[in-house]
C-alpha positions as CSV (number, residue, x, y, z in Angstrom):
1,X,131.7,101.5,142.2
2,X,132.0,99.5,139.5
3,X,132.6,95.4,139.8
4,X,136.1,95.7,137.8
5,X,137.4,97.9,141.0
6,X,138.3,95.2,143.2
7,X,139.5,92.8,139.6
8,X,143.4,91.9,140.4
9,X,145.7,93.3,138.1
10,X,148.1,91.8,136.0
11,X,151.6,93.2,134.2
12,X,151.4,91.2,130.7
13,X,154.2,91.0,128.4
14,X,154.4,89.9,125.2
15,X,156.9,88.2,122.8
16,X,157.1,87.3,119.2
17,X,159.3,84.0,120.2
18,X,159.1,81.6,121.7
19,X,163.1,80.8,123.1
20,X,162.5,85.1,124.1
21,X,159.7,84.0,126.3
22,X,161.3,80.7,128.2
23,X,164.4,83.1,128.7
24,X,161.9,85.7,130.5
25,X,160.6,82.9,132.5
26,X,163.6,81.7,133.8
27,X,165.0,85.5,134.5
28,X,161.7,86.3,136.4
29,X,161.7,83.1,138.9
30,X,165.5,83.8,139.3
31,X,164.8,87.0,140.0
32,X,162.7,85.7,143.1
33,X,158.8,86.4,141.4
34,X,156.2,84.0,140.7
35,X,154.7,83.7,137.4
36,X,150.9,83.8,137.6
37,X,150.8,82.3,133.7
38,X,151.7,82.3,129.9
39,X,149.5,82.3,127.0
40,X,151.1,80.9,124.0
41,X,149.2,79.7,120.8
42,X,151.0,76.5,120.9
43,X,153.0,73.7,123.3
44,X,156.1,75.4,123.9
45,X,159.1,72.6,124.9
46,X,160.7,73.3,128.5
47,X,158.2,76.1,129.5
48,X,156.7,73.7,132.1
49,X,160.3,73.2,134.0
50,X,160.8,77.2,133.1
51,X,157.6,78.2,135.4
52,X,158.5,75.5,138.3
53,X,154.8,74.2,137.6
54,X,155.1,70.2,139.3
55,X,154.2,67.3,137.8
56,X,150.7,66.5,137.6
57,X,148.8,64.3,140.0
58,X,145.8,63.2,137.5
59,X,147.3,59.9,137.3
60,X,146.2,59.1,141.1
61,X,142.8,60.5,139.7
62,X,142.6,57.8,137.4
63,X,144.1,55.3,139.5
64,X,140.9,55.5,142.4
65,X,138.4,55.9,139.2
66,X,139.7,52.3,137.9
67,X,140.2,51.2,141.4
68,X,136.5,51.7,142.7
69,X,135.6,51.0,139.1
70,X,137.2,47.1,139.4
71,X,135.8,47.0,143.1
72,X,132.2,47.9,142.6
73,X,132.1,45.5,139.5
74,X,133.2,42.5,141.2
75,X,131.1,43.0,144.5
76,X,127.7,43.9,142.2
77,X,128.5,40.8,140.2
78,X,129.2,38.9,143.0
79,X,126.3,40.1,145.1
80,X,123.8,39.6,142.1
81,X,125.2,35.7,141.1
82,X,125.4,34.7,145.0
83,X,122.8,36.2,146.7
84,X,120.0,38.0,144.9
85,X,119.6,36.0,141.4
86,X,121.9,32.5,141.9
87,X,121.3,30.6,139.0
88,X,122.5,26.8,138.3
89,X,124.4,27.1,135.0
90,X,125.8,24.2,133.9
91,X,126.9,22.8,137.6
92,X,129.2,26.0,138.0
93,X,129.5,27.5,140.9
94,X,127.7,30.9,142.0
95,X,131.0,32.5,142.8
96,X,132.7,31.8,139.1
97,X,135.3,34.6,138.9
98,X,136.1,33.8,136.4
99,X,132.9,34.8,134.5
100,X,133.2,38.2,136.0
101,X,137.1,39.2,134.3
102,X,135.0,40.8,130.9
103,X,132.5,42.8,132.9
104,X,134.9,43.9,135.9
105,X,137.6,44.6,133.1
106,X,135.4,47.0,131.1
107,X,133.7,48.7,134.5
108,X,137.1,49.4,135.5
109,X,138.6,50.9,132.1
110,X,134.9,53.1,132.1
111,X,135.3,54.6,135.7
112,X,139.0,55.2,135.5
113,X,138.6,57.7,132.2
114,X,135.4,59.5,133.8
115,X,137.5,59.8,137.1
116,X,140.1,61.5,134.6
117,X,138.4,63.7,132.7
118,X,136.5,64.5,136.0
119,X,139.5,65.5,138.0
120,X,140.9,67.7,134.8
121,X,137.9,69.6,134.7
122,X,137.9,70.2,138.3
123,X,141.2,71.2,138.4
124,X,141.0,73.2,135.3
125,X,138.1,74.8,136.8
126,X,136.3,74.2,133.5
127,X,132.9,74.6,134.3
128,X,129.8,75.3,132.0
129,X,129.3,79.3,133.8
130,X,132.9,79.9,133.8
131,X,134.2,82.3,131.2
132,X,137.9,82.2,130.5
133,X,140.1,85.4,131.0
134,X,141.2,87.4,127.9
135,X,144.8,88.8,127.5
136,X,145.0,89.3,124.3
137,X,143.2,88.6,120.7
138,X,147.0,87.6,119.1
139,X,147.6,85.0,121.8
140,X,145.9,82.9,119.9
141,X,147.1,83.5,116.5
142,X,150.9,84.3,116.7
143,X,152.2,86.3,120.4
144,X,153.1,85.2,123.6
145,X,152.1,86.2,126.8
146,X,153.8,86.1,130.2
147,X,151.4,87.7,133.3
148,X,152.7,88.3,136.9
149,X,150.3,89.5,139.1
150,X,151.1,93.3,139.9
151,X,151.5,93.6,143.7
152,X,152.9,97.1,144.8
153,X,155.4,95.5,147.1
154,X,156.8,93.4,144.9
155,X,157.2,95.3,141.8
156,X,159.8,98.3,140.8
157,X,160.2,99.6,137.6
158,X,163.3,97.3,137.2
159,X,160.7,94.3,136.3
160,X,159.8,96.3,133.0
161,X,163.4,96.7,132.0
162,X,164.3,93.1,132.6
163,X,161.3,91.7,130.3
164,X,162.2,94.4,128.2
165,X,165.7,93.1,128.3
166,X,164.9,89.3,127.6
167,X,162.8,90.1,124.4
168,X,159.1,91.5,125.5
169,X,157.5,93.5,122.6
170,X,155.5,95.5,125.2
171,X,154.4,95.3,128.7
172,X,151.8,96.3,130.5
173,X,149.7,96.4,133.2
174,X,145.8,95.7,132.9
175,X,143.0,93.9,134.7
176,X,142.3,90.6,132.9
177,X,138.8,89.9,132.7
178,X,136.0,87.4,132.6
């Protein structure tokens, strides 16, 4: 057996514009279906709302990174000043905080963007061995591509006709691979 036998397949179908694709979108999720994804070469306005996909939670990502950022700055500084290194600087006191704003500030503005474009990579399952799935060569250039994961159940031949309906140039069913 070969490995692409057990590979999930996909209908893809494809549109010239843009407003054609966000109208398929919202016909398919009326229609009950979830839509797996959409390739387009460009940010298209409103197609986030169109697919249902919910706001993103990378900001608490990057809230924790600058929060463990500002706490492991201030109790390292703190620990080092008070009680591994305490040195008498000009009668101040061991515990200055104030001395440790610049330090603290910069530790905490360095671990909340690595805790950000940690979590995006995670999330966007961007790793180095990962190789990313192919619809189509003119996605990138000038089409638009709206997938639904085929499940016998789910699908009748009505599907075609309505993508058909809203505007696809073609659809079809293939298994998109690595």
């Amino acid at each position: 057996m070969s490995e692409n036998a057990f590979a999930p397949e996909f209908l893809v179908a494809m549109f010239d514009d843009q407003r054609r694709l966000v109208g398929a979108v919202n016909a398919v999720r009326a229609r009950g279906l979830r839509v797996h994804d959409v390739y387009a070469p460009y940010p298209v306005h409103r197609l986030d709302e169109a697919m249902g996909i919910r706001r993103s939670r990378l900001p608490l990502a990057t809230l924790a990174g600058g929060v463990l950022g500002l706490v492991s700055a201030l109790a390292f500084e703190l620990y080092v000043s008070v009680y591994d290194w305490p040195l008498n600087v000009g009668g101040k006191p061991d515990n200055s905080m104030l001395a440790f704003i610049p330090v603290a500030f910069e530790l905490t503005i360095l671990s909340a963007g690595l805790a950000t474009v940690a979590a995006l990579l995670l999330r966007c399952r961007l790793f180095p061995t990962i190789r990313p799935r192919v619809v189509g060569r003119s996605v990138t250039d000038d089409q638009f591509a709206l997938v639904l994961r085929w499940r016998h159940t789910a699908f009748d031949p009505q599907v075609e006709r309505l993508l058909y309906e809203h505007g696809a140039r073609d659809v079809s069913r293939k298994a998109i691979e690595r």
